[in-house]
PDBQT receptor file of N, H, CA, C and O in Angstrom, charges set to zero:
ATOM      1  N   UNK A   1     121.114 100.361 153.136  1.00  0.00    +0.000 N 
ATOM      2  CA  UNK A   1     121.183 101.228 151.978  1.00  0.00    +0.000 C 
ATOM      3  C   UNK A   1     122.569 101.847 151.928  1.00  0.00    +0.000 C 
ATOM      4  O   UNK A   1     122.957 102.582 152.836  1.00  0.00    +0.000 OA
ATOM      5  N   UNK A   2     123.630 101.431 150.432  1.00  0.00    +0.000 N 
ATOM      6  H   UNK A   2     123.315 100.834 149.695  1.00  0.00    +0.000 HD
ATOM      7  CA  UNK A   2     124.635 102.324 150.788  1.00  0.00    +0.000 C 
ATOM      8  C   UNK A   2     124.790 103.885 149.802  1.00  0.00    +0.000 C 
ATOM      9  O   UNK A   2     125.084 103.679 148.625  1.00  0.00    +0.000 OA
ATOM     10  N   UNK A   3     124.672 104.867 150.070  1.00  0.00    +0.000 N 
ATOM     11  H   UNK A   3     124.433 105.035 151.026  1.00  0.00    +0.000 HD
ATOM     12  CA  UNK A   3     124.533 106.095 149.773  1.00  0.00    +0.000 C 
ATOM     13  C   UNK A   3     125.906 106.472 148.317  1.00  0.00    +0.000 C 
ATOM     14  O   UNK A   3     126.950 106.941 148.771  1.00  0.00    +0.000 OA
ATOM     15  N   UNK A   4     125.880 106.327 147.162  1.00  0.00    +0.000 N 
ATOM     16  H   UNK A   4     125.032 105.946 146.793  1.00  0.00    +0.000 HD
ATOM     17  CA  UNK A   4     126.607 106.399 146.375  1.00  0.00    +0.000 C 
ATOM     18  C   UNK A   4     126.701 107.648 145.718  1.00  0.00    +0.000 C 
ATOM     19  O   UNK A   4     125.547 108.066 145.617  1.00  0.00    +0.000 OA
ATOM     20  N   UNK A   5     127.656 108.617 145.119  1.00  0.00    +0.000 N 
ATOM     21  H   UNK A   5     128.593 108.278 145.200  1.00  0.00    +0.000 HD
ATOM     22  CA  UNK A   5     127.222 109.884 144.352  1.00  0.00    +0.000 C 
ATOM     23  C   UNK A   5     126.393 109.506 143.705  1.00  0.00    +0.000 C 
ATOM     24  O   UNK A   5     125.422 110.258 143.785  1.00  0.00    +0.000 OA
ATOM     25  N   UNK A   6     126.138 108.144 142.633  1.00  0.00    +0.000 N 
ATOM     26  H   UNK A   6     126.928 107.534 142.568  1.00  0.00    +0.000 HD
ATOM     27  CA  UNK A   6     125.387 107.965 141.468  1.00  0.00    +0.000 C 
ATOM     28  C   UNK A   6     124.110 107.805 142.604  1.00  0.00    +0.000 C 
ATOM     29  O   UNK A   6     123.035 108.049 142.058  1.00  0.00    +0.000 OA
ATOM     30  N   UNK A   7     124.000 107.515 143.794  1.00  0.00    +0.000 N 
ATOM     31  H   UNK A   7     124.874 107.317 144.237  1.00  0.00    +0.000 HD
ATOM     32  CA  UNK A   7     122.584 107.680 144.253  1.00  0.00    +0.000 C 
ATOM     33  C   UNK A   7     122.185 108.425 145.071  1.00  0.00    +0.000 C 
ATOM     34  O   UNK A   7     121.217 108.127 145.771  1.00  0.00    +0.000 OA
ATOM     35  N   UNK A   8     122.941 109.776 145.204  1.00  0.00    +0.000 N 
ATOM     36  H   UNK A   8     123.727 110.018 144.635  1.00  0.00    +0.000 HD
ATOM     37  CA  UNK A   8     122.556 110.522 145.883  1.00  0.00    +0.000 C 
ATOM     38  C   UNK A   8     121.570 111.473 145.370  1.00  0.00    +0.000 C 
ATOM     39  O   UNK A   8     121.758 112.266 144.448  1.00  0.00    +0.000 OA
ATOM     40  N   UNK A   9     120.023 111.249 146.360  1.00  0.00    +0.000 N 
ATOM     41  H   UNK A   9     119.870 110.605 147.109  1.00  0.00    +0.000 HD
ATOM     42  CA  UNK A   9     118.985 112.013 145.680  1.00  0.00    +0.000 C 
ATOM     43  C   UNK A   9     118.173 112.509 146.562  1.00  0.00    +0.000 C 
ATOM     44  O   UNK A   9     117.810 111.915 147.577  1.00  0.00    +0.000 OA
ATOM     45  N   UNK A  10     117.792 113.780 146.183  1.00  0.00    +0.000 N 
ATOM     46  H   UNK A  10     118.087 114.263 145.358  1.00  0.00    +0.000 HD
ATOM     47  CA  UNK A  10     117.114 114.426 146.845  1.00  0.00    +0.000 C 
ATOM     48  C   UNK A  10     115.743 114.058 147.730  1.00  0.00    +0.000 C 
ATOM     49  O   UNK A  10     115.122 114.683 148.589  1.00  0.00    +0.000 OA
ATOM     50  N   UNK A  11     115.609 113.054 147.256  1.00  0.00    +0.000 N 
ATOM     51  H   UNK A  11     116.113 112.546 146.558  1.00  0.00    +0.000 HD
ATOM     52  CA  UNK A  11     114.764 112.299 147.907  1.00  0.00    +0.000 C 
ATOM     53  C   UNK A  11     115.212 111.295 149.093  1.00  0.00    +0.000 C 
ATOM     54  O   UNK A  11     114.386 110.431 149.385  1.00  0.00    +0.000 OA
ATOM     55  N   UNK A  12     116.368 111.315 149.770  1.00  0.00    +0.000 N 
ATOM     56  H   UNK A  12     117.039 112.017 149.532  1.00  0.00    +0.000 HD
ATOM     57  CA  UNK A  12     116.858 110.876 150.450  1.00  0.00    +0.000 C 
ATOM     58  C   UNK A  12     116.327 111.837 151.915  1.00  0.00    +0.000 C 
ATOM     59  O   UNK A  12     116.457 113.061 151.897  1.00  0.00    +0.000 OA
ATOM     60  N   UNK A  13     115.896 111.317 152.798  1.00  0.00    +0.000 N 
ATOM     61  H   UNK A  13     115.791 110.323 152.813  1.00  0.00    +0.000 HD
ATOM     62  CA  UNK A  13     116.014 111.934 154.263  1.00  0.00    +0.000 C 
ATOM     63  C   UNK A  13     117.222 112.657 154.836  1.00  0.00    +0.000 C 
ATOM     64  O   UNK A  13     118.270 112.019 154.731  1.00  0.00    +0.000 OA
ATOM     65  N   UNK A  14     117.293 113.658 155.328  1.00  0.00    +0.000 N 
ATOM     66  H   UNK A  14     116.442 114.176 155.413  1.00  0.00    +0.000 HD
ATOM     67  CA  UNK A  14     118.741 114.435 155.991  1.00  0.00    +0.000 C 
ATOM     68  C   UNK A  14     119.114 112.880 156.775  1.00  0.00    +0.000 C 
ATOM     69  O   UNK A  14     120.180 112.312 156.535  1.00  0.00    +0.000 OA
ATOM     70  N   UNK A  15     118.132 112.329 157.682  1.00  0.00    +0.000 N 
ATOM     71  H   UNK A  15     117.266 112.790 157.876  1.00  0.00    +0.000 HD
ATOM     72  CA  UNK A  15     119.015 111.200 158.687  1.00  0.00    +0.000 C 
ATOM     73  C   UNK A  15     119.206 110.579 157.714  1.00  0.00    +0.000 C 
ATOM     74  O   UNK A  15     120.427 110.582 157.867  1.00  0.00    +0.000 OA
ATOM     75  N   UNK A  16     119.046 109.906 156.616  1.00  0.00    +0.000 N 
ATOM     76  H   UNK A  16     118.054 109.903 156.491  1.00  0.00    +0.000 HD
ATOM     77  CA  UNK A  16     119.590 108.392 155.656  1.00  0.00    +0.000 C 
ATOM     78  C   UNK A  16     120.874 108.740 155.400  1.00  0.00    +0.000 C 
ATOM     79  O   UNK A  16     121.950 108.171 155.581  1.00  0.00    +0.000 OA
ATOM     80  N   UNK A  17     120.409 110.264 154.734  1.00  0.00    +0.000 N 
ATOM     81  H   UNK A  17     119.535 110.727 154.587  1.00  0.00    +0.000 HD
ATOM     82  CA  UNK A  17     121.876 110.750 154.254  1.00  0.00    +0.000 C 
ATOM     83  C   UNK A  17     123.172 110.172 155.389  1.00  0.00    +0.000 C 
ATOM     84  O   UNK A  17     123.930 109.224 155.181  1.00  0.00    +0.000 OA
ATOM     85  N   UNK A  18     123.138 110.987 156.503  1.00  0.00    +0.000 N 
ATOM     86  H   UNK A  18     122.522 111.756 156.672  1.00  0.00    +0.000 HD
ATOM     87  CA  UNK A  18     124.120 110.855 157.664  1.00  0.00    +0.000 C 
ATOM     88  C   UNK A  18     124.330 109.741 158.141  1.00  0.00    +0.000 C 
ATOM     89  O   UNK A  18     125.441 109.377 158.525  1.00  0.00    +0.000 OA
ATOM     90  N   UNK A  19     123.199 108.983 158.187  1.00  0.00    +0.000 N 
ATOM     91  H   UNK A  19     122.296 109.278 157.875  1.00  0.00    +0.000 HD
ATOM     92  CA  UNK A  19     123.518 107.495 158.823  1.00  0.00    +0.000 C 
ATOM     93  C   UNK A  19     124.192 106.434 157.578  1.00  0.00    +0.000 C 
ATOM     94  O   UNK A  19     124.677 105.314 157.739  1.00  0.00    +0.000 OA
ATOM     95  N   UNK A  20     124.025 107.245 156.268  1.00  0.00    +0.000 N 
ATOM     96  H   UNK A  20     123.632 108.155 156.137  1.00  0.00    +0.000 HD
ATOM     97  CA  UNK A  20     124.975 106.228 155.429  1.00  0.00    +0.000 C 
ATOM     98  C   UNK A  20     125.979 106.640 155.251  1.00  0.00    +0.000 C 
ATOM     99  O   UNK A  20     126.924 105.899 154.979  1.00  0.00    +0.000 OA
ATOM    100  N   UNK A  21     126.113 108.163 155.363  1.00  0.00    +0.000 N 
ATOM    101  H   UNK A  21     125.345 108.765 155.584  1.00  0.00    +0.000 HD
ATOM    102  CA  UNK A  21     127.284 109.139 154.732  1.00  0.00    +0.000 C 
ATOM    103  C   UNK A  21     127.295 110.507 155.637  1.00  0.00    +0.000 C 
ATOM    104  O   UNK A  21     126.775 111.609 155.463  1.00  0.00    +0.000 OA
ATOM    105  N   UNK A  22     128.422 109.753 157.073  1.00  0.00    +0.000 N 
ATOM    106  H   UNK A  22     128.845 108.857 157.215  1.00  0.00    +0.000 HD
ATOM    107  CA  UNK A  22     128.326 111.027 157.807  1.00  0.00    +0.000 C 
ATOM    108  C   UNK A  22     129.455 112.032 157.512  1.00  0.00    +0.000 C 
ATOM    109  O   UNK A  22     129.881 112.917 158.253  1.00  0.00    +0.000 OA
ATOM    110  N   UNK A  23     129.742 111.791 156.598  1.00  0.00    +0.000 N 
ATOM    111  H   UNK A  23     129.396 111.072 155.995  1.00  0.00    +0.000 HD
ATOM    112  CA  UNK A  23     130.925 112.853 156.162  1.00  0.00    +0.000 C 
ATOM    113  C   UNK A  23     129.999 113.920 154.959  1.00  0.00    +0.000 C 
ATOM    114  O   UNK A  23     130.475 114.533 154.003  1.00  0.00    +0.000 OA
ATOM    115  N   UNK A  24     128.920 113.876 155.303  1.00  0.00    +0.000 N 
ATOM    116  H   UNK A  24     128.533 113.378 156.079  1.00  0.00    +0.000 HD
ATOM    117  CA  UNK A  24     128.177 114.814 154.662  1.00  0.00    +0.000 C 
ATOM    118  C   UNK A  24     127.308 115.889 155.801  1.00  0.00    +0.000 C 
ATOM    119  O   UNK A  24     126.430 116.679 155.452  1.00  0.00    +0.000 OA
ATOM    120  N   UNK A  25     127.700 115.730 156.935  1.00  0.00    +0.000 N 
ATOM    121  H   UNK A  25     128.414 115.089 157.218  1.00  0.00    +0.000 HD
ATOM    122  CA  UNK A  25     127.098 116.308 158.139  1.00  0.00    +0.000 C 
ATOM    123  C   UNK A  25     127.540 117.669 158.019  1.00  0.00    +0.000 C 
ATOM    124  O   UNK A  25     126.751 118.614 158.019  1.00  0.00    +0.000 OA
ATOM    125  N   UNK A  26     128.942 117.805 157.904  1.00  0.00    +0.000 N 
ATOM    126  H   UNK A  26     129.583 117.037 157.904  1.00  0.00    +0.000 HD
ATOM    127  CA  UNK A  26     129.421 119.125 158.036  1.00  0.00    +0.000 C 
ATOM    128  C   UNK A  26     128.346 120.218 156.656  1.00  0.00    +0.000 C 
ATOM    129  O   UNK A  26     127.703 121.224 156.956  1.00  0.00    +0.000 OA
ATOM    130  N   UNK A  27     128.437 119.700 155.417  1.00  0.00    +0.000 N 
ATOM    131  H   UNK A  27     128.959 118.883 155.174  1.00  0.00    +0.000 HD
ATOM    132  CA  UNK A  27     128.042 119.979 154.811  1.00  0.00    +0.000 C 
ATOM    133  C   UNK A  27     126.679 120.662 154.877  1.00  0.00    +0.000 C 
ATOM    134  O   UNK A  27     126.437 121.808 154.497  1.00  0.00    +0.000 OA
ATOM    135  N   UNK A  28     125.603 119.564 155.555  1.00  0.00    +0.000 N 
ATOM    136  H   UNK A  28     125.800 118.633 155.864  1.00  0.00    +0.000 HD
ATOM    137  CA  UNK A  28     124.433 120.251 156.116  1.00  0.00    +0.000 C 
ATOM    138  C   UNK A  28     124.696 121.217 157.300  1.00  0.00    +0.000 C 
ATOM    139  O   UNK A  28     124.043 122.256 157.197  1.00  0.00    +0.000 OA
ATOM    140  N   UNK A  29     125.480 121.141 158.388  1.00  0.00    +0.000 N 
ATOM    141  H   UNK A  29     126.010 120.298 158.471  1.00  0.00    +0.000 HD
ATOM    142  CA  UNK A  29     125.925 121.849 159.361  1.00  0.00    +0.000 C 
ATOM    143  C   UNK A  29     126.217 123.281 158.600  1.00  0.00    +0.000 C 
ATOM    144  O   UNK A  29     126.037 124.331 159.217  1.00  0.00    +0.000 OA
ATOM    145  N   UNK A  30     126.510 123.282 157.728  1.00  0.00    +0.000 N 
ATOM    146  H   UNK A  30     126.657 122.430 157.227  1.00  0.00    +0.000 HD
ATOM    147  CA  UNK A  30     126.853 124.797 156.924  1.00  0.00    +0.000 C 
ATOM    148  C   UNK A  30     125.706 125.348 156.528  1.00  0.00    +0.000 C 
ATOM    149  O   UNK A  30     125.855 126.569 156.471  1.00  0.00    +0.000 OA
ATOM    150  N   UNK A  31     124.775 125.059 156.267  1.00  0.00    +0.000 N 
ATOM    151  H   UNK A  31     124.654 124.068 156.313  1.00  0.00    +0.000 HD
ATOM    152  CA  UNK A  31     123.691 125.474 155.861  1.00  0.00    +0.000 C 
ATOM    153  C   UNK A  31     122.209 125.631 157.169  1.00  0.00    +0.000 C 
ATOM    154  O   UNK A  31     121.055 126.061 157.167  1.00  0.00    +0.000 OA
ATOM    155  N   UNK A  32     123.037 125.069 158.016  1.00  0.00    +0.000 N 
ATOM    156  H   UNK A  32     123.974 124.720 158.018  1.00  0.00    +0.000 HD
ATOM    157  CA  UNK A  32     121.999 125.341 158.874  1.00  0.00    +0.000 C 
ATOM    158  C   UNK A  32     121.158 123.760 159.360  1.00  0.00    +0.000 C 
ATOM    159  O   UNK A  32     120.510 123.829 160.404  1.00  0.00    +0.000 OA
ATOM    160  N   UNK A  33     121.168 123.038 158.968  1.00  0.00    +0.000 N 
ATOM    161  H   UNK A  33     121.694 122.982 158.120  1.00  0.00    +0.000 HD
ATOM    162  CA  UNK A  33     120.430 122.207 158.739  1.00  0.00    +0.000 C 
ATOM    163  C   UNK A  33     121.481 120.554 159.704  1.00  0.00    +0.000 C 
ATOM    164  O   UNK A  33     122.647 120.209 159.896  1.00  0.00    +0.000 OA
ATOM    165  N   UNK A  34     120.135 120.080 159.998  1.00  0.00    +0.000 N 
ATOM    166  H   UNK A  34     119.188 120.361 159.842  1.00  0.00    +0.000 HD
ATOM    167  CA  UNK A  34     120.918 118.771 160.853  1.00  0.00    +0.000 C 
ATOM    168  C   UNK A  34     119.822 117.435 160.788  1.00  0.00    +0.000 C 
ATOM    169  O   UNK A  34     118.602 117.488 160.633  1.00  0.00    +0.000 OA
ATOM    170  N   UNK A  35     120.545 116.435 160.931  1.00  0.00    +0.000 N 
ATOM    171  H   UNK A  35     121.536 116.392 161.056  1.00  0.00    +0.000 HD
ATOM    172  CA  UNK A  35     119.722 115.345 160.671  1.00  0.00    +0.000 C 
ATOM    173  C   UNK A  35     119.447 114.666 162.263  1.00  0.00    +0.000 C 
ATOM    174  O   UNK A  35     119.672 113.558 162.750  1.00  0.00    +0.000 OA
ATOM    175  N   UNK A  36     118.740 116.151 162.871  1.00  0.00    +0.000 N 
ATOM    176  H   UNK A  36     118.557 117.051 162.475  1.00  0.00    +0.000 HD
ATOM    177  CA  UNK A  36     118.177 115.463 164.604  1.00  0.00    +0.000 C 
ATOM    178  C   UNK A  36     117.093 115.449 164.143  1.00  0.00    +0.000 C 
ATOM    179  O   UNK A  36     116.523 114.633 163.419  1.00  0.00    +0.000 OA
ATOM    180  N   UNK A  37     116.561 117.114 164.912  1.00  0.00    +0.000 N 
ATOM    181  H   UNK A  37     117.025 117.776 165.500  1.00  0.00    +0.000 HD
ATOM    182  CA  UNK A  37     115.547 117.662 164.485  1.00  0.00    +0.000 C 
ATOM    183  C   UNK A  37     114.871 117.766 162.934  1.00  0.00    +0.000 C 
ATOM    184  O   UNK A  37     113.667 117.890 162.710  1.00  0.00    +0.000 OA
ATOM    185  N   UNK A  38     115.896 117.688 161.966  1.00  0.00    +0.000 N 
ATOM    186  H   UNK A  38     116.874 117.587 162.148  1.00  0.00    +0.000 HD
ATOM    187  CA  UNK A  38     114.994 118.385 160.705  1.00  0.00    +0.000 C 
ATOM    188  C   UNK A  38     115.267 116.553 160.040  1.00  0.00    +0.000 C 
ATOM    189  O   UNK A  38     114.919 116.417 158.867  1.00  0.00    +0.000 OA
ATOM    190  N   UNK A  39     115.655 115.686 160.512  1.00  0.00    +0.000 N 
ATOM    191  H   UNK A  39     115.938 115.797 161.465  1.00  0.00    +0.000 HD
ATOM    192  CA  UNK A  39     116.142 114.761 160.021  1.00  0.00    +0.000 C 
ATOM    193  C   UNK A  39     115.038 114.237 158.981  1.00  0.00    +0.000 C 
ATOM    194  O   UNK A  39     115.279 113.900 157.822  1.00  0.00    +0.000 OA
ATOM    195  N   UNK A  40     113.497 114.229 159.749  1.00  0.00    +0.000 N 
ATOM    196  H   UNK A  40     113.301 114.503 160.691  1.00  0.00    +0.000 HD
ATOM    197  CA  UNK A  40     112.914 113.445 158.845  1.00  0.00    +0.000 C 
ATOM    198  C   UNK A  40     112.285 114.176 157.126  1.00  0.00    +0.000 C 
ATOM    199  O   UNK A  40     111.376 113.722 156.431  1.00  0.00    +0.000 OA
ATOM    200  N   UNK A  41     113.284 115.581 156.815  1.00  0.00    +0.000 N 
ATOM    201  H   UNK A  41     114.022 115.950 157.379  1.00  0.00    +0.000 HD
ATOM    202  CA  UNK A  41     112.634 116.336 155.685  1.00  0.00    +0.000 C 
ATOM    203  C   UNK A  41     114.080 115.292 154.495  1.00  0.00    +0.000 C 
ATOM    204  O   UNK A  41     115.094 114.623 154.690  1.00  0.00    +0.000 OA
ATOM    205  N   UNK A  42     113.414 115.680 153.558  1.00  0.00    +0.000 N 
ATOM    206  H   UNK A  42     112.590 116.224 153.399  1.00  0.00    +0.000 HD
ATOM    207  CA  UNK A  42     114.104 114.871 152.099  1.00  0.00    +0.000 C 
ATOM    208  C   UNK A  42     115.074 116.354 152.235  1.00  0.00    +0.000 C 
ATOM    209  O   UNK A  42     114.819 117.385 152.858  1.00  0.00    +0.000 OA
ATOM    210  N   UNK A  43     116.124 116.038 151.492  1.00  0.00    +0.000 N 
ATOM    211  H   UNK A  43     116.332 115.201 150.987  1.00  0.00    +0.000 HD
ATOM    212  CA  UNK A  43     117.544 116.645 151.292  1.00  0.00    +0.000 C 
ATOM    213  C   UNK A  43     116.681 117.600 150.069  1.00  0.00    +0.000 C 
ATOM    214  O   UNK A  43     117.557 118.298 149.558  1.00  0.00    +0.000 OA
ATOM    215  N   UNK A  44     115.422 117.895 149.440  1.00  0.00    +0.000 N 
ATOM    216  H   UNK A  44     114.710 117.328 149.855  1.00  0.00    +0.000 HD
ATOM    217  CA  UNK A  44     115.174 118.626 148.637  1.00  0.00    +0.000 C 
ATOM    218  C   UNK A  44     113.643 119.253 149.355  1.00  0.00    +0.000 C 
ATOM    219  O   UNK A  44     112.829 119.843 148.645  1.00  0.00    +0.000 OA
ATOM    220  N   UNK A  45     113.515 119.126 150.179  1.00  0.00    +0.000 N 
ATOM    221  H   UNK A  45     114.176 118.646 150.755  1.00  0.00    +0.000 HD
ATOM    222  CA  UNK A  45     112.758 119.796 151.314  1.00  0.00    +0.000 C 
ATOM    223  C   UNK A  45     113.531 120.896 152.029  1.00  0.00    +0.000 C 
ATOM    224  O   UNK A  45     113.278 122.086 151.842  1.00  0.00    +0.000 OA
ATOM    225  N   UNK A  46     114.718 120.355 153.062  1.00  0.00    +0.000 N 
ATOM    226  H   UNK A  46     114.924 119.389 153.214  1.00  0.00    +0.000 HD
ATOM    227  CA  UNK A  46     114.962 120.828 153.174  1.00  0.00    +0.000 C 
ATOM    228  C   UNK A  46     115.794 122.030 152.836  1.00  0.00    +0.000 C 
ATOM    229  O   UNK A  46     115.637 123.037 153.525  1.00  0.00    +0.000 OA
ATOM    230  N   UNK A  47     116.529 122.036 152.002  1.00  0.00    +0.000 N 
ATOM    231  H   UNK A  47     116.656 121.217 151.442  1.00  0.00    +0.000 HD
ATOM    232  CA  UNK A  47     117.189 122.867 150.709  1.00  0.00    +0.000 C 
ATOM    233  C   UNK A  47     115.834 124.100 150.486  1.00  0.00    +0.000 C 
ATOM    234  O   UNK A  47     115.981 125.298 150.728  1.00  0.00    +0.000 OA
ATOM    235  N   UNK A  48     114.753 123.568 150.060  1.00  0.00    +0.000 N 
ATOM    236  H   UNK A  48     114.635 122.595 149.864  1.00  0.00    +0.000 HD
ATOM    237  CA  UNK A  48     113.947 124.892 150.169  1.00  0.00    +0.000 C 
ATOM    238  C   UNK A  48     113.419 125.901 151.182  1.00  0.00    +0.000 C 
ATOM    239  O   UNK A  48     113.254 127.117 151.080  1.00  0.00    +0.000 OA
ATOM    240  N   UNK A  49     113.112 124.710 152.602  1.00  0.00    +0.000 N 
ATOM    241  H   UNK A  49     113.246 123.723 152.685  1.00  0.00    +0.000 HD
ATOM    242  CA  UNK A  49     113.213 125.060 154.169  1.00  0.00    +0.000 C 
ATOM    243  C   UNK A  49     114.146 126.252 154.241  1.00  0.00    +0.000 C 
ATOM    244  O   UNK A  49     113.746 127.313 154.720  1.00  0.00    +0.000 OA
ATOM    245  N   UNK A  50     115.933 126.041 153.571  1.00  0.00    +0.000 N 
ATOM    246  H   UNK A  50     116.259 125.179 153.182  1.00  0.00    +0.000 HD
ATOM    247  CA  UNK A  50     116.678 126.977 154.669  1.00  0.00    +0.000 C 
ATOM    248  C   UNK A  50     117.399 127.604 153.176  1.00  0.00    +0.000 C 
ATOM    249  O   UNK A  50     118.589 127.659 152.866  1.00  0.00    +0.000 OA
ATOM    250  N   UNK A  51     116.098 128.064 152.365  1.00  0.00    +0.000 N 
ATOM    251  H   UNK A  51     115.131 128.019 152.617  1.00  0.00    +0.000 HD
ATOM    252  CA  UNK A  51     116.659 129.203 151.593  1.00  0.00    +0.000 C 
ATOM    253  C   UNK A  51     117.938 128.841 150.441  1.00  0.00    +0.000 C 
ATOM    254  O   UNK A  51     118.557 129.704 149.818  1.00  0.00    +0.000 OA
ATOM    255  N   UNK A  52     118.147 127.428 150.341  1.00  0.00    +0.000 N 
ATOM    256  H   UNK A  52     117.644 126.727 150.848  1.00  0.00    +0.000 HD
ATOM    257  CA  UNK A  52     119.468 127.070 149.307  1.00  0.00    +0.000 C 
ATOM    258  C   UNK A  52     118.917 126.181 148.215  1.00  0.00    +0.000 C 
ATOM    259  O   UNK A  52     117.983 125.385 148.317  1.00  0.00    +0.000 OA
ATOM    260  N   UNK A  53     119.665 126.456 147.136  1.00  0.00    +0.000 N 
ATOM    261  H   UNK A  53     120.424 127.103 147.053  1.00  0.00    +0.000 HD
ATOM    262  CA  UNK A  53     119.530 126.233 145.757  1.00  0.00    +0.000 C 
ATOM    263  C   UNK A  53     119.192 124.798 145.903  1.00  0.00    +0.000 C 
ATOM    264  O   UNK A  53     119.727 124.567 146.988  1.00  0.00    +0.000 OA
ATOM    265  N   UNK A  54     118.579 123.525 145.469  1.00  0.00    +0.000 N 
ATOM    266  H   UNK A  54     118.144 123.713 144.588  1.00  0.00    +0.000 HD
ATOM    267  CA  UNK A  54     118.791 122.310 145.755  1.00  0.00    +0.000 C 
ATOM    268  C   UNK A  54     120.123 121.887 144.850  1.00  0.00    +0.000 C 
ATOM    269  O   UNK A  54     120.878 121.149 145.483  1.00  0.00    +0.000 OA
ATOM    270  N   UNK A  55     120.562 122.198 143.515  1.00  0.00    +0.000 N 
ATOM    271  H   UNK A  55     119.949 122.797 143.001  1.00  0.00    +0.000 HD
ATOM    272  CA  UNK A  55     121.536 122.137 142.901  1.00  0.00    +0.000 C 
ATOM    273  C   UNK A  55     122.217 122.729 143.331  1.00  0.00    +0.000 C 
ATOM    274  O   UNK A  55     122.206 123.611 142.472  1.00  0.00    +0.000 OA
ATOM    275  N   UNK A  56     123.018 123.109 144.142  1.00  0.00    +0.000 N 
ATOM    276  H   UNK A  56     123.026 122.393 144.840  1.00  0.00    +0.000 HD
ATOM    277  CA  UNK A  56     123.878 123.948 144.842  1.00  0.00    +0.000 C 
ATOM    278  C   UNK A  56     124.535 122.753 146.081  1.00  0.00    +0.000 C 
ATOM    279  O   UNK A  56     125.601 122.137 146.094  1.00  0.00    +0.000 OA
ATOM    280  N   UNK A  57     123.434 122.771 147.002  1.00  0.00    +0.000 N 
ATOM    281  H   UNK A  57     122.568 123.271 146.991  1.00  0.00    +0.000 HD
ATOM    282  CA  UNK A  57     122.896 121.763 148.188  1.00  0.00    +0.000 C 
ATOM    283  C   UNK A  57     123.650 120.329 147.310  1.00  0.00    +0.000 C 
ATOM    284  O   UNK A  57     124.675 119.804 147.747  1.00  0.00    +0.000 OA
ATOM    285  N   UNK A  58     123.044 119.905 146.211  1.00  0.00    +0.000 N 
ATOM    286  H   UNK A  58     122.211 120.332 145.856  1.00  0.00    +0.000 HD
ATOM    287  CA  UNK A  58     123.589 118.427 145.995  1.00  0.00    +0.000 C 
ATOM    288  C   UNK A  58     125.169 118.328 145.360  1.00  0.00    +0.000 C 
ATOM    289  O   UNK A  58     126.025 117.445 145.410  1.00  0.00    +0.000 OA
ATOM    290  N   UNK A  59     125.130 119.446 144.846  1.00  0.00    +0.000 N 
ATOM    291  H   UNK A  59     124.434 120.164 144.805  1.00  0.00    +0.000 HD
ATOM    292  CA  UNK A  59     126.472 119.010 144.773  1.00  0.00    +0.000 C 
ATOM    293  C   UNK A  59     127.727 119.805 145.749  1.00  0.00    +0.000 C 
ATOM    294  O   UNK A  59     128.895 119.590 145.427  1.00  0.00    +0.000 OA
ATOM    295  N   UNK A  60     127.529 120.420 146.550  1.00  0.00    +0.000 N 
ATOM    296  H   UNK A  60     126.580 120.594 146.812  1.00  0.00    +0.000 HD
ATOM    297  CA  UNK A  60     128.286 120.081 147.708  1.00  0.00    +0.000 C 
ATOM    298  C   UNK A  60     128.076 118.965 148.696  1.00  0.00    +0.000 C 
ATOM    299  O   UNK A  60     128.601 118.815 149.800  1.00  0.00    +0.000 OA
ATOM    300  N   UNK A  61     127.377 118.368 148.196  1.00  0.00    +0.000 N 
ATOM    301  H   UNK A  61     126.951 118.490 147.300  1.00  0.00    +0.000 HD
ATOM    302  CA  UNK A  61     127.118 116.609 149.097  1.00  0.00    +0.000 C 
ATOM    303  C   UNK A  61     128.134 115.907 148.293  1.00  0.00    +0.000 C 
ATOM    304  O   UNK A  61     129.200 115.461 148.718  1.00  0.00    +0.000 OA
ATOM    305  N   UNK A  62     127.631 115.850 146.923  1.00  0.00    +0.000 N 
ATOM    306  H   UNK A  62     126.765 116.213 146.577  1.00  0.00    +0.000 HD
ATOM    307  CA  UNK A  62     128.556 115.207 146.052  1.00  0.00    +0.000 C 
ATOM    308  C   UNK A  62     129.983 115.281 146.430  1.00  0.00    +0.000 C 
ATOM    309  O   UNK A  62     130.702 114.377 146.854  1.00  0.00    +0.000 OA
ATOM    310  N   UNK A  63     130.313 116.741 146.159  1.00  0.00    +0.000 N 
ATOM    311  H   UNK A  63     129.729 117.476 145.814  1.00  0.00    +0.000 HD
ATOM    312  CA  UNK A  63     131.593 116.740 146.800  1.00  0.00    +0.000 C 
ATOM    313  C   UNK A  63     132.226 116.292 147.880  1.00  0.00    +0.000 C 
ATOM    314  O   UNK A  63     133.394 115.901 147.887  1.00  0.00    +0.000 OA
ATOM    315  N   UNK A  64     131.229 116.345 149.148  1.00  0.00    +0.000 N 
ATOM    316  H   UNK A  64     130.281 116.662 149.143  1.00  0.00    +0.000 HD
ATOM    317  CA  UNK A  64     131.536 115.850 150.288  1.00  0.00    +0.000 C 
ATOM    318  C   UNK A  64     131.908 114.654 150.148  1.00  0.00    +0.000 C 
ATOM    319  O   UNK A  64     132.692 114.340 151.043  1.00  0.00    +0.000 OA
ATOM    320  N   UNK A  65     131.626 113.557 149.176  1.00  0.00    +0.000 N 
ATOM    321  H   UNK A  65     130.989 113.812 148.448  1.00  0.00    +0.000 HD
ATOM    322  CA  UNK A  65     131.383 112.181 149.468  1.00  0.00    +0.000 C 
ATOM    323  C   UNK A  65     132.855 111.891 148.779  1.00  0.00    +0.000 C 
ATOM    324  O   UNK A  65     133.288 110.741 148.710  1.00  0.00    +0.000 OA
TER     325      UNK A  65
């Protein structure tokens, strides 16, 4: 799977994210969040988990990428 802005979706796993696009680690690393332990929540799971906007959350991924 390769991880594109046009396919970056919240429905993606924290680990998919990182294992396609680890230059998005830091990004979760800011928020608290890591793709060990919390890996197997969707990028819009976790976003509600640790208190952040999911539109907020995706597009500082976006940016990251």
């Amino acid at each position: 799977m390769t991880t594109t802005r046009a396919s970056l979706s919240p429905s993606l796993t924290l680990r998919e994210l990182v294992e396609t696009r680890p230059e998005t680690l830091a990004v979760l690393s800011d928020y608290g969040m890591d793709a060990c332990c919390g890996g197997d929540l969707t990028i819009e799971r976790a976003a509600k988990a640790h208190g952040v906007e999911l539109e907020v959350l995706m597009r500082k991924l976006a940016e990251a990428l």
